[in-house]
Each structure stands twice: as C-alpha cells, then as structure tokens.
C-alpha positions as CSV (number, residue, x, y, z in Angstrom):
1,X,39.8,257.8,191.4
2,X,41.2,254.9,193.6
3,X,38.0,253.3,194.0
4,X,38.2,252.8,189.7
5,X,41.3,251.9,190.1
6,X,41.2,249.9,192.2
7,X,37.7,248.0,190.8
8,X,40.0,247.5,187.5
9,X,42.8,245.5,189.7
10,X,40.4,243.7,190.8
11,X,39.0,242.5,187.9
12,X,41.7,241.8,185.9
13,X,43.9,239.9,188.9
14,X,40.3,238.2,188.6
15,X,40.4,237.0,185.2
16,X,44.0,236.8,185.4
17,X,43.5,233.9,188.7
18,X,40.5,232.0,186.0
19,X,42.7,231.7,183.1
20,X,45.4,230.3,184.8
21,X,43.5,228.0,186.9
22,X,42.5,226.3,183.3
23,X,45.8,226.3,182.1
24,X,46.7,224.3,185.0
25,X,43.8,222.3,184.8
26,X,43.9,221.5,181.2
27,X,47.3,220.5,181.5
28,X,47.0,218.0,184.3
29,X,44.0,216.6,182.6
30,X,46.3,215.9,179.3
31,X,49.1,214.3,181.6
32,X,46.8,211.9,183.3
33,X,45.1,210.9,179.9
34,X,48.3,210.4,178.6
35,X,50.0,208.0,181.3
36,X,46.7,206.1,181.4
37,X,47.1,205.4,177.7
38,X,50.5,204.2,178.0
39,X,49.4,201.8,180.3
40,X,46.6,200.2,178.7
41,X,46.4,196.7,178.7
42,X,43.9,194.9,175.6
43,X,40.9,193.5,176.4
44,X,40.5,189.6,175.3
45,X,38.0,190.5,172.5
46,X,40.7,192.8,171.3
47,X,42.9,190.3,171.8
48,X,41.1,187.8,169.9
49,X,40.5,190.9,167.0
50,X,44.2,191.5,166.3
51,X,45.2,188.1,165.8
52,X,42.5,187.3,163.0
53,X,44.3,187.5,159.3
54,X,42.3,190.5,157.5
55,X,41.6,189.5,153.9
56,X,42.8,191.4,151.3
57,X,40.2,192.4,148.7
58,X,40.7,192.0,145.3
59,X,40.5,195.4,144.4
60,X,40.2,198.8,146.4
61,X,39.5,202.3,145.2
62,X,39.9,205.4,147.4
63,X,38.7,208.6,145.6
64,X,37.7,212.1,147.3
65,X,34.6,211.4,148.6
66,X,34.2,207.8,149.3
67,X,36.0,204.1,148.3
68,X,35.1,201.2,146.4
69,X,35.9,197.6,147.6
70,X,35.6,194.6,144.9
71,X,36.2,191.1,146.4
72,X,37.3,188.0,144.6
73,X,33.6,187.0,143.9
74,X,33.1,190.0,141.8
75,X,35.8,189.0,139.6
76,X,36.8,192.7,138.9
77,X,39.3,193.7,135.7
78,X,40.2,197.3,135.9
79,X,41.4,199.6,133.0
80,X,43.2,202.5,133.0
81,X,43.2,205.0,130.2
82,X,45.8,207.3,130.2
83,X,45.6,210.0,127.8
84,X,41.3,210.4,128.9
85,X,41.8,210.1,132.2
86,X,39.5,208.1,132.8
87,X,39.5,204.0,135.4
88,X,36.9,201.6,134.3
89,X,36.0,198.8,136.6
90,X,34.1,196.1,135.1
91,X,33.0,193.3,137.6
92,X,30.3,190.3,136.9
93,X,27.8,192.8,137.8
94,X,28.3,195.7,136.7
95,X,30.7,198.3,134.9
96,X,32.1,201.4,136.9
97,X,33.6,205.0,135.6
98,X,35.6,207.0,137.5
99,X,38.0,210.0,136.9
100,X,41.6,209.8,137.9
101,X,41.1,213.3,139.0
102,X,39.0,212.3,142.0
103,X,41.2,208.7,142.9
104,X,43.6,209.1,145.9
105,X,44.5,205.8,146.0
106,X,44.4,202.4,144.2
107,X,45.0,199.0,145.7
108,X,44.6,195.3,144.2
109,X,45.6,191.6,144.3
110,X,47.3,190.7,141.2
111,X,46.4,187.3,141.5
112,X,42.6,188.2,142.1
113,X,42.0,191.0,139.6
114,X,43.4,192.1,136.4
115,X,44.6,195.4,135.7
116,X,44.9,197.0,131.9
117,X,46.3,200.1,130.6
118,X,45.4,202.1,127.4
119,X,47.3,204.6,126.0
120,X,50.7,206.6,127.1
C-alpha cells in the first residue's frame, strides 16, 4: 500500500513541478515582450511611412463581409432609401446595391461625392 501511495505522490508533485514551471515561464516571456515593446524605436522607412498624408477616399463602405472604396475618379453619388432599406452607389462605371442590414459603417468626402436620401 505505500509503494501506491507513494507512486501517486510522486506523480502528482510531478505534474504539480511542470505546470508551474510554465506558469513561470509564460510569465517571464510576457514581461520581456512587453518591456521590449515599450522600448521600440521606428525604423526610417517607418519613419518616412507615418509622416506621408493618407488620402481620403471619396467614399467608403464597410459591410459584414468585406468594404467598398470609391475614389474621386469614380465620381460616386450614393442614395439611401429609408423605408426599403436599401444604399445604391452609382459611380461612372457602374451601379452598386447593398442592404443597410449588412453595412457597419459609412464614410465619405462631401466635397468629393454626393449623398441622397429617399424616404423617412
């Protein structure tokens, strides 16, 4: 009966020495990632990326699945209706339906595209 017993204490001071040797582990790995993010310093391509004016685009659709970016060359007009639910996008090229349902998210440049609503 002691030899059991003793096989069990064993095994589980075992286990008990490997789980807390990750714990330990995993948390000094975390520290160290985190002190050497704090001290980053840019590279000069990033640098030279942050200080470049992003340009806005005209218009900018973010639904469920994926988004929609119109520039000023498309020359896009969007119209909401209401009551249908329903966003048309009509550009130079083409014409684009989508349901409200699946839009998170609508961005645009007054000065670059018009927007029209129909209905209450």
């Amino acid at each position: 009966m002691s030899l059991i017993s003793s096989i069990l204490i064993g095994a589980l001071g075992g286990i008990a020495t490997v789980l807390l040797l990750n714990a330990f582990d995993n948390k000094k790995h975390n520290v160290k990632t985190s002190e050497k993010n704090l001290g980053r310093i840019p590279s000069r391509d990033e640098a030279k990326l942050s200080s470049v004016a992003v340009i806005k685009p005209a218009l900018f659709i973010q639904t469920t699945t994926d988004k929609a970016i119109f520039s000023k060359e498309d020359s896009p007009s969007i119209t909401i209706y209401k009551q249908s639910g329903i966003v048309e996008v009509n550009t130079n090229k083409e014409s684009i339906i989508f349901s409200m349902i699946n839009i998170e998210r609508i961005d645009y440049d007054p000065d670059k595209c018009n927007v029209y609503f129909e209905g209450e």
